[in-house]
PDB file of the backbone (N, CA, C, O) and the ligand in Angstrom, with CONECT records:
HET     ZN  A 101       1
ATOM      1  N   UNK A   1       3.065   6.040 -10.611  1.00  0.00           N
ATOM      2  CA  UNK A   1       3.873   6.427  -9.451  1.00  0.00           C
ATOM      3  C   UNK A   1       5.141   5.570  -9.356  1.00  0.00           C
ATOM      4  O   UNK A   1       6.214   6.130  -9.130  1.00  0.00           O
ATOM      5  N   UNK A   2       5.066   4.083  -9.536  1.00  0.00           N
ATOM      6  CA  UNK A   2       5.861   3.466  -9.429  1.00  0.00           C
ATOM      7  C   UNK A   2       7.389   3.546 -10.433  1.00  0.00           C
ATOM      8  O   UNK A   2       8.592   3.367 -10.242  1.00  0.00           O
ATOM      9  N   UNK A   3       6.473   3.933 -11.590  1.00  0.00           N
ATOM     10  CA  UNK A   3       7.610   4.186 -12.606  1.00  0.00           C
ATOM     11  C   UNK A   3       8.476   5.765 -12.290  1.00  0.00           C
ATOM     12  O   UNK A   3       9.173   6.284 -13.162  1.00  0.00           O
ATOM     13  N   UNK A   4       8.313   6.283 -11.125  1.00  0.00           N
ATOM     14  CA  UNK A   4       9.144   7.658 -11.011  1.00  0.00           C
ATOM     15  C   UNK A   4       8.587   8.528 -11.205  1.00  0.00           C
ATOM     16  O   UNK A   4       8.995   9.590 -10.735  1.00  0.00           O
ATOM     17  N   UNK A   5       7.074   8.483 -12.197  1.00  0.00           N
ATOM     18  CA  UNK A   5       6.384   9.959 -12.635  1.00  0.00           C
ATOM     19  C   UNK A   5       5.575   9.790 -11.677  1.00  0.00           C
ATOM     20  O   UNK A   5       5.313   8.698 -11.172  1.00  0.00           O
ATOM     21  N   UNK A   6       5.005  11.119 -11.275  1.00  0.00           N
ATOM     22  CA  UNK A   6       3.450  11.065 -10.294  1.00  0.00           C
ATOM     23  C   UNK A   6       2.420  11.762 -10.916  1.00  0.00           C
ATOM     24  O   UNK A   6       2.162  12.783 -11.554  1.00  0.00           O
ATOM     25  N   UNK A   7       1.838  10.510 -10.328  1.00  0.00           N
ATOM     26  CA  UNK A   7       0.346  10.745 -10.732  1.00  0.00           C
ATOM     27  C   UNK A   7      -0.953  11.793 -10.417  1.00  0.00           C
ATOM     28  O   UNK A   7      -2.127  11.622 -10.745  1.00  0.00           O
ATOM     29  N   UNK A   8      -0.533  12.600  -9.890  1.00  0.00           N
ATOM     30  CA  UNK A   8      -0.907  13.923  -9.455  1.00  0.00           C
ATOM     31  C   UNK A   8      -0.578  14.753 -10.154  1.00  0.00           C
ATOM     32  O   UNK A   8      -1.358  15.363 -10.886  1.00  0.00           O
ATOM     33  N   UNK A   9       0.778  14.983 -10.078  1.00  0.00           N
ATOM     34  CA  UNK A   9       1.560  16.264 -10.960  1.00  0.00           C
ATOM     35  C   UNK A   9       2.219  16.495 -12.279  1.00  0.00           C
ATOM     36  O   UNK A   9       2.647  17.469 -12.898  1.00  0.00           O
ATOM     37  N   UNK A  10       2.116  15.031 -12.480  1.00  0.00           N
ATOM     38  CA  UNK A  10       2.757  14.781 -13.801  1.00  0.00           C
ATOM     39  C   UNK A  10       4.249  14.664 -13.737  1.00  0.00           C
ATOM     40  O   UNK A  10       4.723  14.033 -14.682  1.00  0.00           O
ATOM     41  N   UNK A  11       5.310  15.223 -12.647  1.00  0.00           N
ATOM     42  CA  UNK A  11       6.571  15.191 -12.801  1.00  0.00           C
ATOM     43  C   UNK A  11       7.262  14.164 -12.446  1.00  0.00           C
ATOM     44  O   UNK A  11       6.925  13.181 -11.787  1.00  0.00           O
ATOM     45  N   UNK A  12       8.267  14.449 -12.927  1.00  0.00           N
ATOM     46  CA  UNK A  12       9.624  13.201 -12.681  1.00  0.00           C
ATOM     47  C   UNK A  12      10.277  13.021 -11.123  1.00  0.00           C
ATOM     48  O   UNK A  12      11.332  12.418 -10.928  1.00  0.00           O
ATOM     49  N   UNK A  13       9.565  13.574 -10.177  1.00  0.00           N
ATOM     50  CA  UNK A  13       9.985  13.817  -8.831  1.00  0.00           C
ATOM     51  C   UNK A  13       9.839  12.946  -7.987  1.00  0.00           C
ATOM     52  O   UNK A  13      10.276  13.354  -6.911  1.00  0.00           O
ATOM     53  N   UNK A  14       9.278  11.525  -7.897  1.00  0.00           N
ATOM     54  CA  UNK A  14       9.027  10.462  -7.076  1.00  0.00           C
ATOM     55  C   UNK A  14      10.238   9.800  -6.975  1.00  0.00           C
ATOM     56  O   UNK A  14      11.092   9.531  -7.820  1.00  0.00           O
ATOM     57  N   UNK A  15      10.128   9.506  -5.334  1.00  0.00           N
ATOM     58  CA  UNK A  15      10.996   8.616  -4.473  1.00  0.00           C
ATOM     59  C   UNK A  15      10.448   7.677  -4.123  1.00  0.00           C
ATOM     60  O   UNK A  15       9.230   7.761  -3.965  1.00  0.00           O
ATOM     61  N   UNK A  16      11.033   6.591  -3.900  1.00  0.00           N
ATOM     62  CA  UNK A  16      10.641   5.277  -2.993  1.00  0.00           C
ATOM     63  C   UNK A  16      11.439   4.732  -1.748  1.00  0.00           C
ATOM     64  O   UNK A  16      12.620   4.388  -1.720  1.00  0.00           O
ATOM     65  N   UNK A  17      10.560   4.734  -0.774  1.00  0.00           N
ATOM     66  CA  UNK A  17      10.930   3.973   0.286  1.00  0.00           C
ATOM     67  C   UNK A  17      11.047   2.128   0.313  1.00  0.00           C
ATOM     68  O   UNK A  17      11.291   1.407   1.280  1.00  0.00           O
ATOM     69  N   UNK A  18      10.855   1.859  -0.695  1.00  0.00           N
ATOM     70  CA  UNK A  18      11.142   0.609  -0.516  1.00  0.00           C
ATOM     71  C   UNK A  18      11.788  -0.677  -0.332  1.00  0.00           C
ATOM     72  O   UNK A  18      11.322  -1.777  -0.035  1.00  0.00           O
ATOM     73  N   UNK A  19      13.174  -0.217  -0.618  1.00  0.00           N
ATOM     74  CA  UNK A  19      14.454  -0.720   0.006  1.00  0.00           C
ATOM     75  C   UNK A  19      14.873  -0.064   1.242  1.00  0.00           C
ATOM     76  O   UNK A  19      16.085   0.110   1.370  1.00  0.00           O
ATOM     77  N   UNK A  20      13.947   0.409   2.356  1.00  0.00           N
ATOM     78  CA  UNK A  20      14.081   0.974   3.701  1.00  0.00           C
ATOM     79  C   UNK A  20      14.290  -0.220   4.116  1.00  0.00           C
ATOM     80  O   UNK A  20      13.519  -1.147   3.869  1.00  0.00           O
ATOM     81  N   UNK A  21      15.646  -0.365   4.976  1.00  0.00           N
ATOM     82  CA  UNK A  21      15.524  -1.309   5.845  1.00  0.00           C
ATOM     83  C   UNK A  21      14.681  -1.368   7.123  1.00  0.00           C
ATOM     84  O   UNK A  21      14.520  -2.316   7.891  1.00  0.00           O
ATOM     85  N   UNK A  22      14.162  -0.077   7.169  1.00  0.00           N
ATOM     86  CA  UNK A  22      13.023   0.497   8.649  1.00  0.00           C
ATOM     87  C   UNK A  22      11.683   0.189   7.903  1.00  0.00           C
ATOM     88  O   UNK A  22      10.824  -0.445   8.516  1.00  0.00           O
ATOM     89  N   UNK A  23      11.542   0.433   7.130  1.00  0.00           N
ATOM     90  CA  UNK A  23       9.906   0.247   5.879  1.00  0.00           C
ATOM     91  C   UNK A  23       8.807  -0.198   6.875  1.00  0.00           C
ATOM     92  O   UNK A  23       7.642   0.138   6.664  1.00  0.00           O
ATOM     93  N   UNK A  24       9.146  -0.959   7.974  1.00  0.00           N
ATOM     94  CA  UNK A  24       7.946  -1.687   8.966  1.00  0.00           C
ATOM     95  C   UNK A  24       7.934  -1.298  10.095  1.00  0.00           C
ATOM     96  O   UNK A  24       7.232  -1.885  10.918  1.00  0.00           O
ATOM     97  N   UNK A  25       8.459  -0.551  10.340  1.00  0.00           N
ATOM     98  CA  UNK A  25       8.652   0.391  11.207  1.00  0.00           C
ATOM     99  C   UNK A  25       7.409   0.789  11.725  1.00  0.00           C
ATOM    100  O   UNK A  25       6.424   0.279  11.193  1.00  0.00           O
ATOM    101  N   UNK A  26       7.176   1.826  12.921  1.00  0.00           N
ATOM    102  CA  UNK A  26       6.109   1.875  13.676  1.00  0.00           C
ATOM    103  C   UNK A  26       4.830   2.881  12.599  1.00  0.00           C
ATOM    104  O   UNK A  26       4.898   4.086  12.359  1.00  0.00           O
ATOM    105  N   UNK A  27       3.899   2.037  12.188  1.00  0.00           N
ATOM    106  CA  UNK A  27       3.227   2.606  11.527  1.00  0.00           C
ATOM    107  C   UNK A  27       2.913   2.159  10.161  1.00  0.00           C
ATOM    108  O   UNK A  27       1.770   2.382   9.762  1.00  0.00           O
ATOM    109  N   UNK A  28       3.614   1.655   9.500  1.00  0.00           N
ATOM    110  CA  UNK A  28       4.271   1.832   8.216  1.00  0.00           C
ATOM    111  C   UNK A  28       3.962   0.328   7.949  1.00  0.00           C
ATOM    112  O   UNK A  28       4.896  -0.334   7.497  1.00  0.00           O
ATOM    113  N   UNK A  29       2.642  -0.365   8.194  1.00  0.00           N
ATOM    114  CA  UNK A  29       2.111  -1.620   8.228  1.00  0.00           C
ATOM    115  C   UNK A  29       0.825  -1.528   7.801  1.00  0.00           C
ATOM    116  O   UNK A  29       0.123  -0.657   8.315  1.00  0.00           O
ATOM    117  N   UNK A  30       0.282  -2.376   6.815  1.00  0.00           N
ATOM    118  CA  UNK A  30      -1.208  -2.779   6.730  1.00  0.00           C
ATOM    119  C   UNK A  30      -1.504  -4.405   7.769  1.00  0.00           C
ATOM    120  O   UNK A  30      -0.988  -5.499   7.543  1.00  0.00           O
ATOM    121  N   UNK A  31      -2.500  -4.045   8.912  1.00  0.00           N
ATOM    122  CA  UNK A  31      -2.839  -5.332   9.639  1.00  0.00           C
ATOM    123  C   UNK A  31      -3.777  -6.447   8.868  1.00  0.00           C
ATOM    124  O   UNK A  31      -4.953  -6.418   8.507  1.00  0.00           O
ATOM    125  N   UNK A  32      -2.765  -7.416   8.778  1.00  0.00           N
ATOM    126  CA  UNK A  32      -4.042  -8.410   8.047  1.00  0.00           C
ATOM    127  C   UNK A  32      -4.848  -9.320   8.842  1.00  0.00           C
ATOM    128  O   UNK A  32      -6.006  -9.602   8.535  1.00  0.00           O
ATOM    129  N   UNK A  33      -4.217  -9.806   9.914  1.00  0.00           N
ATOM    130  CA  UNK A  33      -5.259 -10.452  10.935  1.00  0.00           C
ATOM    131  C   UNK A  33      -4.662 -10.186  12.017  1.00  0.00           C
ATOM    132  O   UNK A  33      -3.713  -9.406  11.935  1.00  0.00           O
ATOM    133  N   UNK A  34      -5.050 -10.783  13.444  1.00  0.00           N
ATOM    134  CA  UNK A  34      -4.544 -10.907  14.419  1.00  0.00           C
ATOM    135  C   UNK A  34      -2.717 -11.016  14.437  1.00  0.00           C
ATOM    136  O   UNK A  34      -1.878 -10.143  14.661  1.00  0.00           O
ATOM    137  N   UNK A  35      -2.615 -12.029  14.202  1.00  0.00           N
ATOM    138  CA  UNK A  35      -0.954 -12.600  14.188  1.00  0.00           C
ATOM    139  C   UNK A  35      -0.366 -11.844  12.917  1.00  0.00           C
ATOM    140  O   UNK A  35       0.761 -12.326  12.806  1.00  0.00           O
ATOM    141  N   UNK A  36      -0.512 -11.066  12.071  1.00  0.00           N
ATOM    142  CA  UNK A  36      -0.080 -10.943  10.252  1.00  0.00           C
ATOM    143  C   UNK A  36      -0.067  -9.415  10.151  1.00  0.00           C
ATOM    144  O   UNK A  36      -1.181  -8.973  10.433  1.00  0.00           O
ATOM    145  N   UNK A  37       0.806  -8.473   9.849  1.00  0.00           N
ATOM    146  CA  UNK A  37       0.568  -7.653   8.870  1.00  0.00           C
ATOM    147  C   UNK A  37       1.793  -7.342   7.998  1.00  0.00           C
ATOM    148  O   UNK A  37       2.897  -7.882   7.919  1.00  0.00           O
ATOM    149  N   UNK A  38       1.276  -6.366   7.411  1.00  0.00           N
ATOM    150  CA  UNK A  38       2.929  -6.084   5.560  1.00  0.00           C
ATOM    151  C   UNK A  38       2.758  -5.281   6.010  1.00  0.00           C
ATOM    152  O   UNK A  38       1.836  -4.837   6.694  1.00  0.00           O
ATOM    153  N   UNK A  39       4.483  -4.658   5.383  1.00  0.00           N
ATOM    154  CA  UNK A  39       4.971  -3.831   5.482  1.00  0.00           C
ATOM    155  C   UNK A  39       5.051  -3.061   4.174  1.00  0.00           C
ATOM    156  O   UNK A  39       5.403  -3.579   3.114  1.00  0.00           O
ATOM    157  N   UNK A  40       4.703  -1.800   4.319  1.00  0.00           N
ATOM    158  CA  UNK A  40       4.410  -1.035   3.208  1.00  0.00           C
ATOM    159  C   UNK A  40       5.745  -0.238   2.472  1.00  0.00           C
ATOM    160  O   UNK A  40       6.758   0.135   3.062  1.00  0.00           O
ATOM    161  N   UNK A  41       5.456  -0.097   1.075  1.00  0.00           N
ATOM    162  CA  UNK A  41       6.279   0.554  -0.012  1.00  0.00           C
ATOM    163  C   UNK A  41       5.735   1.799  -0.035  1.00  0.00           C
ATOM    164  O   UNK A  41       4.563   1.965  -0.376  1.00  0.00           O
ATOM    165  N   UNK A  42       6.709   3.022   0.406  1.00  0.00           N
ATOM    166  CA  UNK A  42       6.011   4.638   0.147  1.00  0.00           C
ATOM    167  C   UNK A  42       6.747   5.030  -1.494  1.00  0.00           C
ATOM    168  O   UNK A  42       7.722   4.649  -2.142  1.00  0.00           O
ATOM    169  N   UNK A  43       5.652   5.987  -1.659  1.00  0.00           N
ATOM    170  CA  UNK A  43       5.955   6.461  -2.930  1.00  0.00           C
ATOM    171  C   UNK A  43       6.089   8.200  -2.857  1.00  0.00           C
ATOM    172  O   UNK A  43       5.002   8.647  -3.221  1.00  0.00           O
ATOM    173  N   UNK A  44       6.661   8.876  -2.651  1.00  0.00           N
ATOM    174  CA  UNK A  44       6.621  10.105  -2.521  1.00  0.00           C
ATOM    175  C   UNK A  44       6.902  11.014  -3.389  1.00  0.00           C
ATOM    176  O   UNK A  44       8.121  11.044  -3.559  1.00  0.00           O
ATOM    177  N   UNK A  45       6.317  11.823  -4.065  1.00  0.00           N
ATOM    178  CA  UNK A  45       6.488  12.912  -4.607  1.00  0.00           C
ATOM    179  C   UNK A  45       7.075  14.069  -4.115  1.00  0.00           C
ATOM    180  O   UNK A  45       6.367  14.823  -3.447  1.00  0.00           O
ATOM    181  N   UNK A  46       7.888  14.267  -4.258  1.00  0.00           N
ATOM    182  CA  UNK A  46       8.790  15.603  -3.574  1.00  0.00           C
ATOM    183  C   UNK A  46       7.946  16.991  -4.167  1.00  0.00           C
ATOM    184  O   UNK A  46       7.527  17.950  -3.519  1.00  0.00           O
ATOM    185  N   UNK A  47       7.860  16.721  -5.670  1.00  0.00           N
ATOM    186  CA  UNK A  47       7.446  17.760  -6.266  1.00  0.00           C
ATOM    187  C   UNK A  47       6.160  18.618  -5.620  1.00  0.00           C
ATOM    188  O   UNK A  47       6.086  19.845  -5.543  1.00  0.00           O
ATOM    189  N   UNK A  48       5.072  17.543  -5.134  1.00  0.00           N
ATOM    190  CA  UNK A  48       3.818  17.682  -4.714  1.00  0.00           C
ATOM    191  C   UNK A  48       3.040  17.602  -3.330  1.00  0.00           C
ATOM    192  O   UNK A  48       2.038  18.132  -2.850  1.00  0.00           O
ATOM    193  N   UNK A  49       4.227  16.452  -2.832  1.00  0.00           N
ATOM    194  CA  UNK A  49       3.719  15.535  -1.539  1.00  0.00           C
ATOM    195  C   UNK A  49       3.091  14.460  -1.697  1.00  0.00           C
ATOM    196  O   UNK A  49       2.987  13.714  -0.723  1.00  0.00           O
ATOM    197  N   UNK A  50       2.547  14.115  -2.865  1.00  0.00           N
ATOM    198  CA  UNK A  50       1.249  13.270  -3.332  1.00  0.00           C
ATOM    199  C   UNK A  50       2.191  12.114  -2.940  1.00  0.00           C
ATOM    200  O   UNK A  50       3.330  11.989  -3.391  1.00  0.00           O
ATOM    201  N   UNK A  51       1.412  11.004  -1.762  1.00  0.00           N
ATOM    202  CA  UNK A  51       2.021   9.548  -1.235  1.00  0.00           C
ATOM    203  C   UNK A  51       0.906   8.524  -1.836  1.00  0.00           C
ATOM    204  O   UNK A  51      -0.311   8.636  -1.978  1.00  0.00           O
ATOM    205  N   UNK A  52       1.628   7.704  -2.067  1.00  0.00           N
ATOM    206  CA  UNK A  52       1.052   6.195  -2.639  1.00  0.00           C
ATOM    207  C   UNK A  52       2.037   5.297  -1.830  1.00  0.00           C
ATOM    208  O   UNK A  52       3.220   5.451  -1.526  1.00  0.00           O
ATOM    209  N   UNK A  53       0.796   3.936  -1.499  1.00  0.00           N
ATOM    210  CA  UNK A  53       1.338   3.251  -0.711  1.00  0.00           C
ATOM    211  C   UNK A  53       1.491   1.564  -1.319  1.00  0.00           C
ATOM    212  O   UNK A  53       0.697   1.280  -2.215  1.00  0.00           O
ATOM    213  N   UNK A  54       2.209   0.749  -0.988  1.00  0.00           N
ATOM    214  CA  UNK A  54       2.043  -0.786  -1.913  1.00  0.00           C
ATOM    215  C   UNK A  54       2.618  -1.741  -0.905  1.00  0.00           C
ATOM    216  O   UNK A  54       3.426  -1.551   0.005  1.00  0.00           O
ATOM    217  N   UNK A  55       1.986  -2.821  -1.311  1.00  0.00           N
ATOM    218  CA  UNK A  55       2.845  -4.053  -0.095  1.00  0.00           C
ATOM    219  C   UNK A  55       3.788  -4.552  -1.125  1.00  0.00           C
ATOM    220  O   UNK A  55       3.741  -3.640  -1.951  1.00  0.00           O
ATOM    221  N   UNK A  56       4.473  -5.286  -1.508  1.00  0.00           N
ATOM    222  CA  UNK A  56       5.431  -5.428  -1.564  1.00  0.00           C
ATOM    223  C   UNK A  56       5.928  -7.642  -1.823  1.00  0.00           C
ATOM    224  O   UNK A  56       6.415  -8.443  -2.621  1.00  0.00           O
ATOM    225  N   UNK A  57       5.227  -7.508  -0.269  1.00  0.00           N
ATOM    226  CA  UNK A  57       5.744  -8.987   0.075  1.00  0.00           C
ATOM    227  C   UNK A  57       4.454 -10.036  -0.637  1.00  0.00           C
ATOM    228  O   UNK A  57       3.252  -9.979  -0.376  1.00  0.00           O
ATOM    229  N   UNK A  58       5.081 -10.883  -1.501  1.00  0.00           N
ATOM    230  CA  UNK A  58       3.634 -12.002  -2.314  1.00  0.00           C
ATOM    231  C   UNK A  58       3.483 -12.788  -1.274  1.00  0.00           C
ATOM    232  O   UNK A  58       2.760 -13.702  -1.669  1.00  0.00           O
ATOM    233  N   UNK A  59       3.761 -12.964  -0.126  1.00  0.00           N
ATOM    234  CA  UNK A  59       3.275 -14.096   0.663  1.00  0.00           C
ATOM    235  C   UNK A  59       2.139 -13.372   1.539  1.00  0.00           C
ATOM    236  O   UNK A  59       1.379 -14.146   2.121  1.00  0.00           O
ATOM    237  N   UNK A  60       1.860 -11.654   1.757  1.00  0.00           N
ATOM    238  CA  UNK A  60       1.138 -11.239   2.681  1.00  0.00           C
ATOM    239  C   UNK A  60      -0.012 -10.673   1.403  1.00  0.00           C
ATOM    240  O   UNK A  60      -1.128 -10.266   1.724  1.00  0.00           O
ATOM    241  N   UNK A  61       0.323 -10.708   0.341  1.00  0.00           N
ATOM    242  CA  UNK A  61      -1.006 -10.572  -0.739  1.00  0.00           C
ATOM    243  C   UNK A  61      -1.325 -11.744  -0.706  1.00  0.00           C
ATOM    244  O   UNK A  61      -2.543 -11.713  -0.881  1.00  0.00           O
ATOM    245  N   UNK A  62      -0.995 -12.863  -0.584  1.00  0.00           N
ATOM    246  CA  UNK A  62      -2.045 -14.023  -0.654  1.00  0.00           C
ATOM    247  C   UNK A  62      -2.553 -14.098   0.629  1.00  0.00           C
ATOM    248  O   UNK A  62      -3.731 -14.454   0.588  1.00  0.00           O
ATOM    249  N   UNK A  63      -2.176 -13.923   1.673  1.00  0.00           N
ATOM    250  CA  UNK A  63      -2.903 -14.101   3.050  1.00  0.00           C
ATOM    251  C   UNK A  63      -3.853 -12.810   2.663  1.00  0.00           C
ATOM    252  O   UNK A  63      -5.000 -13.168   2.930  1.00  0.00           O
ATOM    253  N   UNK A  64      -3.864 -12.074   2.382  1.00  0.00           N
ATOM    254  CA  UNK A  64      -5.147 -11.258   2.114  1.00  0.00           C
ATOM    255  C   UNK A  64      -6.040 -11.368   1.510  1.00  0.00           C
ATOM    256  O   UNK A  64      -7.128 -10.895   1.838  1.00  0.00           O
ATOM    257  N   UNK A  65      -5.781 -12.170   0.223  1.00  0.00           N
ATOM    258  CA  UNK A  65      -6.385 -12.353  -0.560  1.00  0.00           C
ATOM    259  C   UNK A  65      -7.242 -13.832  -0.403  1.00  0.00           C
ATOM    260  O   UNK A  65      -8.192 -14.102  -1.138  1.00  0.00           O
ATOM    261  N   UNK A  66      -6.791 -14.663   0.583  1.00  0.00           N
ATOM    262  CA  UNK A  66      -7.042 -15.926   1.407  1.00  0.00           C
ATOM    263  C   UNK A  66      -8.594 -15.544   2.720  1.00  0.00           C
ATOM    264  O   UNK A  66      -9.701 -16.036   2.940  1.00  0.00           O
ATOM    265  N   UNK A  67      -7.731 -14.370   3.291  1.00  0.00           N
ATOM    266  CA  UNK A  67      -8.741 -14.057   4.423  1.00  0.00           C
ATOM    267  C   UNK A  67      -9.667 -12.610   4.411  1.00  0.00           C
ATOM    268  O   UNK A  67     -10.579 -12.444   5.220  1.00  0.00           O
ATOM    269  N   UNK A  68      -9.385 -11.823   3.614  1.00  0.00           N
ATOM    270  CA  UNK A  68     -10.289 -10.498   3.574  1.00  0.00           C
ATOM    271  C   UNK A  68     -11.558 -10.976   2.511  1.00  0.00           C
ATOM    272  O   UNK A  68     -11.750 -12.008   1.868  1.00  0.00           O
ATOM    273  N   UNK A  69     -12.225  -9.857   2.642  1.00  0.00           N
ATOM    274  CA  UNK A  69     -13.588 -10.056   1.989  1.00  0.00           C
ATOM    275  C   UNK A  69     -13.107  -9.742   0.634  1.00  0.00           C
ATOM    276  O   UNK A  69     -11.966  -9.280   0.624  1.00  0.00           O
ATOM    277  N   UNK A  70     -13.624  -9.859  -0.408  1.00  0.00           N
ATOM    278  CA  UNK A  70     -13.595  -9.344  -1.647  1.00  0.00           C
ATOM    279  C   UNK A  70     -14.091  -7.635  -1.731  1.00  0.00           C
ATOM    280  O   UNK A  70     -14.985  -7.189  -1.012  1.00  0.00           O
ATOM    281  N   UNK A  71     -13.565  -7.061  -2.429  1.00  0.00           N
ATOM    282  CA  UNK A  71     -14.041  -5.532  -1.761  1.00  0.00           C
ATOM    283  C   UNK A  71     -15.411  -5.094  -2.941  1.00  0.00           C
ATOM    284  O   UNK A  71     -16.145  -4.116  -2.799  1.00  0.00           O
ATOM    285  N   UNK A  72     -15.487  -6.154  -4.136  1.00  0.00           N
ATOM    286  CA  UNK A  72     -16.396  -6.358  -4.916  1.00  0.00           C
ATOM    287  C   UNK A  72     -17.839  -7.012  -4.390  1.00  0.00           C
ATOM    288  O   UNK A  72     -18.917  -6.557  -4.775  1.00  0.00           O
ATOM    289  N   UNK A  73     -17.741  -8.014  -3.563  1.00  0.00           N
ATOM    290  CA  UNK A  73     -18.786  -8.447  -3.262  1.00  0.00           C
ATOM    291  C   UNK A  73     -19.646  -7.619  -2.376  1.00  0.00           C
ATOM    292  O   UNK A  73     -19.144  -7.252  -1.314  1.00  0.00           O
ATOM    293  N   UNK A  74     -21.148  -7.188  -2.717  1.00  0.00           N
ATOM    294  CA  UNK A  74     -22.072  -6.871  -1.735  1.00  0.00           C
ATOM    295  C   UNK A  74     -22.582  -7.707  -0.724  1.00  0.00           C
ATOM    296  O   UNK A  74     -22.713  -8.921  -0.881  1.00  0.00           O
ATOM    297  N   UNK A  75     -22.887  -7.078   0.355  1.00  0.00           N
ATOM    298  CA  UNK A  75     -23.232  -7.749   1.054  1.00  0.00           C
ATOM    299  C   UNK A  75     -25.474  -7.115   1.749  1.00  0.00           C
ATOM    300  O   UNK A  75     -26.113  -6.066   1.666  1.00  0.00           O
ATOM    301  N   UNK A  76     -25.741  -8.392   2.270  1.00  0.00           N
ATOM    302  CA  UNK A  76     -27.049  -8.115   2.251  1.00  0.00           C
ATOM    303  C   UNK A  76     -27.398  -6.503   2.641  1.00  0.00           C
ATOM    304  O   UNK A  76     -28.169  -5.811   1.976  1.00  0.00           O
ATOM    305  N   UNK A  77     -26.637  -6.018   3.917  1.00  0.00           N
ATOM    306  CA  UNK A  77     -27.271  -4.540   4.682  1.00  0.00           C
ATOM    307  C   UNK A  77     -25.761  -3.572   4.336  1.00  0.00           C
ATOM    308  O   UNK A  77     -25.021  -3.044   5.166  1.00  0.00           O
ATOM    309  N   UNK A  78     -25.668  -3.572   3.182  1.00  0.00           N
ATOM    310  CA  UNK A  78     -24.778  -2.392   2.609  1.00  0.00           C
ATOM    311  C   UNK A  78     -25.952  -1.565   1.918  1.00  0.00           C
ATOM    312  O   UNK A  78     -26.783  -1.974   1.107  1.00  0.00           O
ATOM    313  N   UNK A  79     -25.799  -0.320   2.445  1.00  0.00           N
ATOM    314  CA  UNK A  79     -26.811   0.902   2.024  1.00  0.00           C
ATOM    315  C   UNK A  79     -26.270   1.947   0.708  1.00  0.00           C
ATOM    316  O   UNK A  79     -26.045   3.156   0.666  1.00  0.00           O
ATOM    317  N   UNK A  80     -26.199   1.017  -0.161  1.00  0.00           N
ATOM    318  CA  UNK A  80     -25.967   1.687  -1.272  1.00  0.00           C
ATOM    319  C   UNK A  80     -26.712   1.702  -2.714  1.00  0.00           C
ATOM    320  O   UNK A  80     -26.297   2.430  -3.616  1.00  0.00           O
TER     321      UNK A  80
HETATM  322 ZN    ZN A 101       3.517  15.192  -7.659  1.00  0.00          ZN2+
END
């Protein structure tokens, strides 16, 4: 997606929002804790619609990666 092709449709039709100076705009945020969230990179396919989303900022991937769970680790009462 990132490279311009999408990954859905196969075509050359993807846009990026990521030099939006609005990008954080109402919505357009992953919350990482209380006080913290990023602001997200859209990826849009015109051709398809198909959206992909990315953070962007390395200082709010390490606070995630600092305070979220591992999405690998099980935990005791996961029913799977
Ligand atoms: Zn597409």
């Amino acid at each position: 997606m990132r490279n311009g092709i999408c990954t859905k449709c196969g075509r050359a039709t993807v846009y990026s929002g990521r030099d939006m100076p609005a990008k954080a705009s109402t919505g357009n945020t992953v919350p990482i804790d209380f006080q913290h969230s990023a602001a997200l990179d859209n990826y849009v396919c015109i051709g398809c619609g198909y959206v992909e989303r990315y953070i962007s900022d390395p200082q709010a991937l390490e606070r995630i990666g600092k305070q979220w769970r591992d999405a690998t680790r099980k935990r005791k009462n996961d029913a799977r």
